[in-house]
C-alpha positions in Angstrom: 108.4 82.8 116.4 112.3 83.8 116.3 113.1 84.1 120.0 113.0 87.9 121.1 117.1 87.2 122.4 117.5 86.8 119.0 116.5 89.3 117.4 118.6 92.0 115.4 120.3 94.6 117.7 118.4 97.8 116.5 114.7 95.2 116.4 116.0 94.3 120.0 116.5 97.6 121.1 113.2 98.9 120.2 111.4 96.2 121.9 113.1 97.4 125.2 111.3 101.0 124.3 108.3 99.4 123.5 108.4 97.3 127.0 109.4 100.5 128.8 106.7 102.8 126.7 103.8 100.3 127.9 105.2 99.5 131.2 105.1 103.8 131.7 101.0 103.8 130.6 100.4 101.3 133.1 101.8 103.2 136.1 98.4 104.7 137.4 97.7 101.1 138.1 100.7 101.2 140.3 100.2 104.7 141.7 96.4 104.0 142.6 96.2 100.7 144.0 99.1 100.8 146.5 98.3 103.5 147.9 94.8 103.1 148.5 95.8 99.6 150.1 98.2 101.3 152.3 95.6 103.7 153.1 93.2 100.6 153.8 96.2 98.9 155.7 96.6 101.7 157.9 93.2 101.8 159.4 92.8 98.4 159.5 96.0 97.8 161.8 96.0 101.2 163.5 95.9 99.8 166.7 97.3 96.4 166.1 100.7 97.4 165.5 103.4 99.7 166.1 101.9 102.6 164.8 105.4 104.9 163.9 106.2 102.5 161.9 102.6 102.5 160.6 102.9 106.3 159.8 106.2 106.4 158.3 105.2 103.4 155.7 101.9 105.2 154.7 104.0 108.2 154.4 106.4 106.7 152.1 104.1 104.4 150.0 102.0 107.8 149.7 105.5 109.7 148.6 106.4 106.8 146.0 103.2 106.9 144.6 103.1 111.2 144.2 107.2 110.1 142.6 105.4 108.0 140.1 102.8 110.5 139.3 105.2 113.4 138.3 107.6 110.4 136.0 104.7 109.7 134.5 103.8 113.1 133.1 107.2 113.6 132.3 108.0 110.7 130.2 104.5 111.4 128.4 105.3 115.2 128.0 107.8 114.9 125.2 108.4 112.1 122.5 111.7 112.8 122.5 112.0 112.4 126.4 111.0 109.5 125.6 113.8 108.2 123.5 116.2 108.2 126.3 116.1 104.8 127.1 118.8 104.1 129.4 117.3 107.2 131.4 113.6 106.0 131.9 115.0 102.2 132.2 117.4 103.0 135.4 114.1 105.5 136.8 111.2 102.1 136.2 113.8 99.8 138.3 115.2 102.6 141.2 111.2 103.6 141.8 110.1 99.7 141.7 113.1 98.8 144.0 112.6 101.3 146.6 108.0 100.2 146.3 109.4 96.9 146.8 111.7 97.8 149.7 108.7 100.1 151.6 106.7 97.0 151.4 109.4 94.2 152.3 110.1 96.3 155.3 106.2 95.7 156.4 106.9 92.4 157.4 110.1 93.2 159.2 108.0 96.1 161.5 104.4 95.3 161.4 104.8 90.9 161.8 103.8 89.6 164.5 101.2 91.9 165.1 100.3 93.4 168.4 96.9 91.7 168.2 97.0 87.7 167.9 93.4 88.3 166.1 94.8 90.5 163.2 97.3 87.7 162.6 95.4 86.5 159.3 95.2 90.3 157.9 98.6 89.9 158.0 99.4 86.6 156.7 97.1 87.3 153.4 98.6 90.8 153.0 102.2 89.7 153.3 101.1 86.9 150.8 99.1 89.6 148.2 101.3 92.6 148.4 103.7 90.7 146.0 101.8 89.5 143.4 99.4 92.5 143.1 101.2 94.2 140.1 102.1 91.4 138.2 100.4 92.4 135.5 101.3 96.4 135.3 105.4 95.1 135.8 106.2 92.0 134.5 106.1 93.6 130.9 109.6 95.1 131.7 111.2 92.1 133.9 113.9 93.9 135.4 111.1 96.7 137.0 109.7 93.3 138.0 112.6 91.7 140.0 113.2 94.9 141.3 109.8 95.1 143.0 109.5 91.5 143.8 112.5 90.1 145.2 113.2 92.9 148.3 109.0 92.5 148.6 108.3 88.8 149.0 112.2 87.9 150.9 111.8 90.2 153.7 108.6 88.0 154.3 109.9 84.7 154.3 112.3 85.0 155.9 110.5 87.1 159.0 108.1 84.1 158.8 111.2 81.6 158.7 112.2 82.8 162.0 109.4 82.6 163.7 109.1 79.7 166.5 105.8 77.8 165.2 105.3 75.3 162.3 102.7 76.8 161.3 104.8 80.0 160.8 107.3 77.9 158.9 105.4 76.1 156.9 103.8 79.3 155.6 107.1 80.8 154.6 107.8 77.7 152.8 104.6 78.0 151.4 105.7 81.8 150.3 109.0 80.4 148.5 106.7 78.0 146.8 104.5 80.7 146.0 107.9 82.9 145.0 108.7 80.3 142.6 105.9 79.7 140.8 105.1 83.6 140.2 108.8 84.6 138.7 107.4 81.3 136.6 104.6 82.8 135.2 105.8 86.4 135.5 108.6 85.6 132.4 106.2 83.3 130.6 103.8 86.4 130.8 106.5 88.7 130.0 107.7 86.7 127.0 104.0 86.7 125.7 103.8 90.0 125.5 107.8 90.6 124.4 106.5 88.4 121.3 103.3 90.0 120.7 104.8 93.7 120.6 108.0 92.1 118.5 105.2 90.6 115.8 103.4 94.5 115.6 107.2 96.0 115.1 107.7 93.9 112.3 104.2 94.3 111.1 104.8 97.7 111.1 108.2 97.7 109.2 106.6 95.6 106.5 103.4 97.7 106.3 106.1 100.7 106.0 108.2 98.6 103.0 104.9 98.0 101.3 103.9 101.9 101.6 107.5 102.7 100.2 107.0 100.0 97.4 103.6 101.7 96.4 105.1 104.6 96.0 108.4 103.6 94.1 106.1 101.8 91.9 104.0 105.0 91.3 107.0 107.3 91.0 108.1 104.0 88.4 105.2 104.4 86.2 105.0 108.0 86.4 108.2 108.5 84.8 108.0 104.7 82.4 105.1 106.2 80.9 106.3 109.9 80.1 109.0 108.8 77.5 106.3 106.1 76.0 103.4 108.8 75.7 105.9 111.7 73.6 105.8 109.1 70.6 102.7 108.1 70.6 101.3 111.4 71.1 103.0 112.9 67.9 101.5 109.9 66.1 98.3 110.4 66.6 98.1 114.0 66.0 99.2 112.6 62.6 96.9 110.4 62.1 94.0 112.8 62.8 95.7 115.2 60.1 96.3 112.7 57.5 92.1 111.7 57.6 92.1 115.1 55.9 94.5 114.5 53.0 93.6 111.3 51.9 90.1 110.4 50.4 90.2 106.7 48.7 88.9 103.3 51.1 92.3 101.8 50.8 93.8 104.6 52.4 91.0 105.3 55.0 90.9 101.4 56.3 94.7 101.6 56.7 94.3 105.1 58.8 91.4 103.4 60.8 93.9 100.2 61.5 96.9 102.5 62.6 94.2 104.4 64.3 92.8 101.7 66.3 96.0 99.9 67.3 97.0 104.0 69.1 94.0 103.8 70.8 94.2 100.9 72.6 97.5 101.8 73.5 96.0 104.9 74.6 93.5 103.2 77.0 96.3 101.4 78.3 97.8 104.2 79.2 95.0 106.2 80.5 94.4 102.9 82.8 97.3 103.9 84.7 96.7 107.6 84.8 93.2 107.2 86.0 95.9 105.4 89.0 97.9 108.0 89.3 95.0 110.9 89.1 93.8 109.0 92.3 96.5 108.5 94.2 97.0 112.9 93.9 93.3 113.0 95.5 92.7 115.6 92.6 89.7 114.0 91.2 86.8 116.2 92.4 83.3 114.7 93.6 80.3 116.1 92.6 77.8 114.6 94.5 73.8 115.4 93.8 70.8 113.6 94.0 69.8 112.1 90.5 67.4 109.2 88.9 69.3 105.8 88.5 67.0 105.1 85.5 68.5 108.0 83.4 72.0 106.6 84.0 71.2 102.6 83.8 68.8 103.4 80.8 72.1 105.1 78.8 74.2 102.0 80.1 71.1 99.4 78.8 71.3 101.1 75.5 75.1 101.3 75.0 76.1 97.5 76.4 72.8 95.7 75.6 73.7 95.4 71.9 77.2 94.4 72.2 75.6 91.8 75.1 73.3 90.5 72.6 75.9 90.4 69.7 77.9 87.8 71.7 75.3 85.6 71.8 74.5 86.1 75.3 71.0 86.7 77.3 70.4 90.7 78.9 68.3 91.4 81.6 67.8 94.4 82.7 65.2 96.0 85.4 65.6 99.8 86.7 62.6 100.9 89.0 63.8 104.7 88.6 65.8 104.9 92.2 66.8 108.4 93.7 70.2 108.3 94.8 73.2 110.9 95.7 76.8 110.4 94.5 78.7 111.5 91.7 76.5 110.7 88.3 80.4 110.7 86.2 82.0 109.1 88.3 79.1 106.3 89.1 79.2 105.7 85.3 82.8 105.1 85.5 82.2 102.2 87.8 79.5 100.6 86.3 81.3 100.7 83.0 84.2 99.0 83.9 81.9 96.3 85.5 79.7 95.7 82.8 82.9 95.7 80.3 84.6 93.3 83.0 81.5 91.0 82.6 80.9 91.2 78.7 84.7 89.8 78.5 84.5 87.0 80.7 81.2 85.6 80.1 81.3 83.2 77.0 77.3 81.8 77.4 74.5 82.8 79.6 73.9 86.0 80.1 74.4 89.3 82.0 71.9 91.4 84.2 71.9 95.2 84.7 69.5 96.6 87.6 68.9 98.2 91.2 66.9 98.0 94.0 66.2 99.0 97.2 68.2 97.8 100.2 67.6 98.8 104.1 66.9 101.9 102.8 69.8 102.4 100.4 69.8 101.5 97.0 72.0 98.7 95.4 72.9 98.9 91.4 74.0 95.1 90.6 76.1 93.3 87.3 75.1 89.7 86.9 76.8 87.3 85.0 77.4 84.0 84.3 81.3 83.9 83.4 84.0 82.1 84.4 83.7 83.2 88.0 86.3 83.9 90.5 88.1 81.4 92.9 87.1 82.3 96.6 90.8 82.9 97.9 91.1 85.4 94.7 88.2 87.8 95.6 90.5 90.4 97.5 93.2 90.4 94.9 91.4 90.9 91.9 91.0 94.8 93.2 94.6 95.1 93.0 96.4 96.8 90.0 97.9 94.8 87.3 96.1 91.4 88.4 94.3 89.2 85.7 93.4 85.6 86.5 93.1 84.6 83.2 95.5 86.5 81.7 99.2 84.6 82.4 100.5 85.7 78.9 99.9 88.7 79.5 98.1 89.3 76.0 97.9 93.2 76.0 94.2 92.7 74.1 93.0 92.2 77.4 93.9 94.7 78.9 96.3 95.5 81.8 94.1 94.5 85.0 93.7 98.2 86.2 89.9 98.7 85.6 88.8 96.8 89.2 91.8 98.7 90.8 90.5 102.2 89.6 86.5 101.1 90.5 87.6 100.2 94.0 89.8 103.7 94.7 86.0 105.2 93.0 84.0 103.7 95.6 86.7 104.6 98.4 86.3 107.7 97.0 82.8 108.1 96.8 82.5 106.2 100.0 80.4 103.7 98.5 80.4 99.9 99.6 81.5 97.3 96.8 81.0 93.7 97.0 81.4 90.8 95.0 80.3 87.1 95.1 81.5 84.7 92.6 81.2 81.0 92.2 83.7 79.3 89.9 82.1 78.2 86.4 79.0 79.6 87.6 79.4 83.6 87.3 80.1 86.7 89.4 77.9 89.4 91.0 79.3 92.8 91.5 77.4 95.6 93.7 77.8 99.0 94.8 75.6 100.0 97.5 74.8 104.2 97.3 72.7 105.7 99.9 69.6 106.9 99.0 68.0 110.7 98.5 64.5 111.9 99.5 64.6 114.5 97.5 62.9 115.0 93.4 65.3 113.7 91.1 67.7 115.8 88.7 67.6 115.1 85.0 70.7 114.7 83.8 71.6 117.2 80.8 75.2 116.8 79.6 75.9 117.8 76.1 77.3 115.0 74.9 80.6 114.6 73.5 80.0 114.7 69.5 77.4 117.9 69.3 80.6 119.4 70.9 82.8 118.8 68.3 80.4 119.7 66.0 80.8 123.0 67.1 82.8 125.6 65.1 86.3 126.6 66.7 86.1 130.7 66.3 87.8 132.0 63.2 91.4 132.5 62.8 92.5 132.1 66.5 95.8 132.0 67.5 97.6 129.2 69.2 100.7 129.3 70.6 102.5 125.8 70.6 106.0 125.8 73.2 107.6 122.5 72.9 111.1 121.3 72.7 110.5 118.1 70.6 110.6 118.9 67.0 107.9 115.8 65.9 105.3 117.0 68.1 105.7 120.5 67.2 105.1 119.3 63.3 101.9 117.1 64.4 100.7 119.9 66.6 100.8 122.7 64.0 99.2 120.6 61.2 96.6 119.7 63.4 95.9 123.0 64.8 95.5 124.4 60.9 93.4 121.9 59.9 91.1 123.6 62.5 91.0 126.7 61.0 94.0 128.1 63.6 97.1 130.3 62.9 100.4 129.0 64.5 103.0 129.8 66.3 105.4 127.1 67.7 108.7 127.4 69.6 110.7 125.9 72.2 110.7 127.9 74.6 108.7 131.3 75.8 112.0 133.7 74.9 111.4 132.4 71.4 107.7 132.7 71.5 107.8 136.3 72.5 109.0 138.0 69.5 107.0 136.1 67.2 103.7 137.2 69.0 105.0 140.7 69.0 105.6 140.4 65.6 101.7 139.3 64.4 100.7 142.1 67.0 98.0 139.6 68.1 96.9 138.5 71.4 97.4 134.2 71.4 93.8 132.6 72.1 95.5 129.9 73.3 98.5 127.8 74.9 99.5 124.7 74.4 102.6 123.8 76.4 104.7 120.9 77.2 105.4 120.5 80.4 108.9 119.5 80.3 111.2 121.9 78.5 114.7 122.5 77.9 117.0 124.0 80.6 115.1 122.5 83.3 112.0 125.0 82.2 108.6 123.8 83.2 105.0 124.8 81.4 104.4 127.1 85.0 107.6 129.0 84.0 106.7 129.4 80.3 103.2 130.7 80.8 104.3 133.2 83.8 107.0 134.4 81.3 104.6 135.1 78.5 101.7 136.6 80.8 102.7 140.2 79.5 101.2 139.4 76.4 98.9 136.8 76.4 96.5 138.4 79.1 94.7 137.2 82.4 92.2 134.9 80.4 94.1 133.3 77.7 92.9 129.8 77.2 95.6 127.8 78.7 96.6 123.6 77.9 99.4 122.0 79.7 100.8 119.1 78.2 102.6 116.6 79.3 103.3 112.6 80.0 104.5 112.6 83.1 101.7 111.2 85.7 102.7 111.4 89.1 100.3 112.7 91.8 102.3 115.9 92.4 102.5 116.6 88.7 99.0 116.5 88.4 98.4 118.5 91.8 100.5 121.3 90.7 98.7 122.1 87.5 95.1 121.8 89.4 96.8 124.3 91.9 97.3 126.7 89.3 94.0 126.6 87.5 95.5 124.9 84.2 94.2 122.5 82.6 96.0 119.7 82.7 95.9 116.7 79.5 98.3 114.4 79.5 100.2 112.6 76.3 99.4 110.8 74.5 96.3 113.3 73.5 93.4 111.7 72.0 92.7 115.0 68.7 88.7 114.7 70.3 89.4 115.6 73.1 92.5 117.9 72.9 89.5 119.4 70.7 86.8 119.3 72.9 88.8 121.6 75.8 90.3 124.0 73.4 86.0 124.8 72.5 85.7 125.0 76.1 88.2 126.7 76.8 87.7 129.0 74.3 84.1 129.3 75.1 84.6 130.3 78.9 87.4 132.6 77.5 85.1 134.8 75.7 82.1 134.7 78.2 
């Protein structure tokens, strides 16, 4: 590791607060023990030595120790006390100077003792007192010199004088002794100098890796916004031109056009679906439910498409009760199971659950091209395809594990995978189980929905600045059965509603508008006459979290370009619906 002398001034200089901040937490060890050894050392020697001197030392370790306990609530009552440094560095060495000092003194007053037989107490206190707080200084060295140099000197050198070997052999000793703890004392302080220098720069690159996350989002938020206006207007034409023309040649060309937009579209929903969960505005509805009626819908839509590859399906469902999220759940397991139909070429696939330790576990079987061990972490992160080094857009853009591992975060389900290369791949999500009698899901489904009549001659008022989309949107909303109205902004909008003397039935709004306008501005501006309930669509392709937070926060709903016609038609019945109930 780069040696900590080394280091960049402002890297240096936070050590040194580090050092100081962890020296600080460990003064109670430093307040306690000395003085209930002087406390000890007191009683022991009370009649062994000059007992002044005796008081006045107790009195003065006890007075040090009360210093220390008052610096130590101040330096921890503020943060920004704390970022004095030269302050608290001059206060660790004056208080460890004048510890060290009290205790040197000890062998000055208290040595020889007036008892020959207390001789020993003395010789393994003077040779203890020193080294005791090795471990609570030596992480800020110059606290430590400052202790143990006017400590352990006093000592040798009182023992130096004295007029038997013994005597002087045991100073010797003591310098030996001296030596060989400063030793370890900046071997042990450069240990922990390194370890706190490796979790600063940890932390700096944790924090350029946050920054990077969210430059990337912000990235893709705004990438996508100019991408979606285009291919939004396109496919509101496409849905308008199936009603105009009528021979095959016509059609297959539509359904080609048709089906190149949507995978673009699913593209771009892939990194939505991101950017819906990094806002945290994807709501949970957890309830208890049957497995089977979920894993029995799965069976019916993948089995086929399974089997039509040429591959083997098994599939086993006992009929488990479990709580979560019944959409959202589905969401997972579809990307799974579409994961495994991709990369499995022979074998086969299995779909099932079962019970686990008292949870139940839903598992995806198959026997693709499996995943190398080293890999497994980094397949769950966005934009990663191990078999995809082109980049061949067919397959996708490696955000559908990404998105099924922020579901499971989400739904506080476990995920786990196993994979052996060349063999196959299990993926599992464990869900906790319920006691409870199971729910039976009924969800309309998608297509009796748009089945459904819009109401008759509603009005829709269309505010965007781009001209294309405007076009697109009014020929779709006629084919409908709608009236129109479309503008660029809500001062034009205003006079033509006036004019028809009709209350809209509903909004569509970009969100982005000219003058630095936003939908929120345009509807408050138009509230006057469109009333408190008027079905409301924002618009829009930007997809960053706070875009997507602000429309939840007021109550719009929120769809975001480019607009698959279904399901722009799908809310407007809803919409609509709750409107008039």
């Amino acid at each position: 590791m780069e040696d900590v002398n080394r280091t960049q001034p402002e890297l240096r200089n936070r050590l040194t607060q580090e050092q100081l901040h962890t020296h600080y937490k460990q003064l109670p060890a430093v307040i306690i023990a000395p003085a209930m050894g002087a406390v000890f050392t007191a009683w022991v020697l009370w009649d062994a030595v000059n007992s002044l001197y005796l008081q006045t030392g107790l009195a003065a370790v006890i007075g040090i120790s009360t210093l220390r306990i008052f610096i130590y609530k101040w330096y921890f009552s503020s943060a920004s006390e704390r970022n004095i440094q030269k302050k608290w560095r001059w206060i660790s060495i004056s208080t460890a100077l004048i510890s060290g000092g009290i205790w040197g003194s000890a062998a000055i007053f208290l040595y020889p003792p007036l008892l020959p037989e207390y001789e020993v107490y003395m010789l393994v206190l003077l040779a203890l007192i020193p080294v005791a707080p090795v471990a609570a200084l030596a992480v800020y060295m110059p606290a430590f010199y400052a202790y143990y140099i006017p400590c352990t000197v006093p000592f040798i050198l009182t023992l130096g004088l004295q007029d038997s070997r013994a005597e002087l052999m045991t100073a010797v000793l003591l310098m030996m002794m001296m030596g060989a703890t400063l030793t370890f004392a900046k071997k042990y302080s450069s240990m922990l100098s390194e370890s706190i220098l490796l979790h600063l720069q940890l932390a700096d690159k944790k924090q350029e890796l946050e920054k990077a996350a969210v430059v990337k989002t912000q990235f893709l938020a705004s990438a996508s916004h100019d991408l979606r206006q285009p291919v939004h207007a396109i496919g509101l034409f496409v849905e308008a031109l199936h009603h105009k023309f009528k021979n095959i040649e016509s059609r297959k060309l539509l359904n080609n056009i048709e089906e190149a937009i949507l995978n673009l579209r699913i593209m771009l929903e892939g990194m939505l679906d991101i950017s819906r969960l990094d806002a945290k505005v994807v709501e949970v509805n957890r309830r208890n439910f049957n497995t089977e009626n979920l894993l029995d819908s799965l069976r019916d839509e993948y089995g086929p498409q399974i089997i039509q590859k040429g591959l083997s399906f098994h599939y086993f469902s006992p009929g488990l009760i479990v709580n979560s999220d019944p959409i959202l759940l589905e969401r997972i397991l579809r990307n799974l199971l579409s994961n495994a139909i991709k990369y499995t070429l022979s074998g086969g696939i299995l779909l099932g659950c079962r019970w686990q330790h008292g949870k139940v576990r839903i598992l995806i079987c198959d026997t693709g091209s499996g995943i190398p061990t080293d890999q497994l972490d980094d397949i769950f992160l966005e934009f990663t395809q191990l078999d995809n080094a082109e980049r061949n857009a067919k397959k996708g853009l490696g955000l559908g594990l990404s998105i099924v591992k922020r579901l499971c975060h989400l739904l506080d389900h476990e995920i786990n995978v196993s994979s052996r290369p060349g063999k196959g791949s299990t993926f599992s999500v464990l869900l906790p189980a319920a006691n409870d009698l199971p729910l039976t899901l009924k969800q309309q489904s998608n297509e009796s929905r748009l089945n459904k009549p819009l109401p008759k001659h509603f009005l829709a008022v269309i505010i965007d600045d781009n001209e294309t989309i405007r076009k697109a949107m009014r020929s779709l909303i006629k084919e409908w059965g709608g009236h129109v109205i479309t503008s660029t902004s809500a001062q034009e909008a205003l006079p033509k509603i006036l004019q028809l003397a009709q209350t809209p039935d509903l909004l569509l709004v970009d969100y982005r508008l000219a003058r630095d306008s936003t939908a929120i501005d345009a509807i408050a501006e138009l509230k006057p006459v469109t009333g408190k309930n008027t079905a409301t669509i924002i618009i829009t392709g930007d997809t960053s979290p706070a875009r997507i937070r602000e429309a939840h926060q007021h109550g719009y709903l929120l769809l975001h370009k480019p607009v698959d016609p279904r399901q722009l038609k799908i809310s407007i019945i809803e919409l609509l619906d709750s409107a008039e109930s």
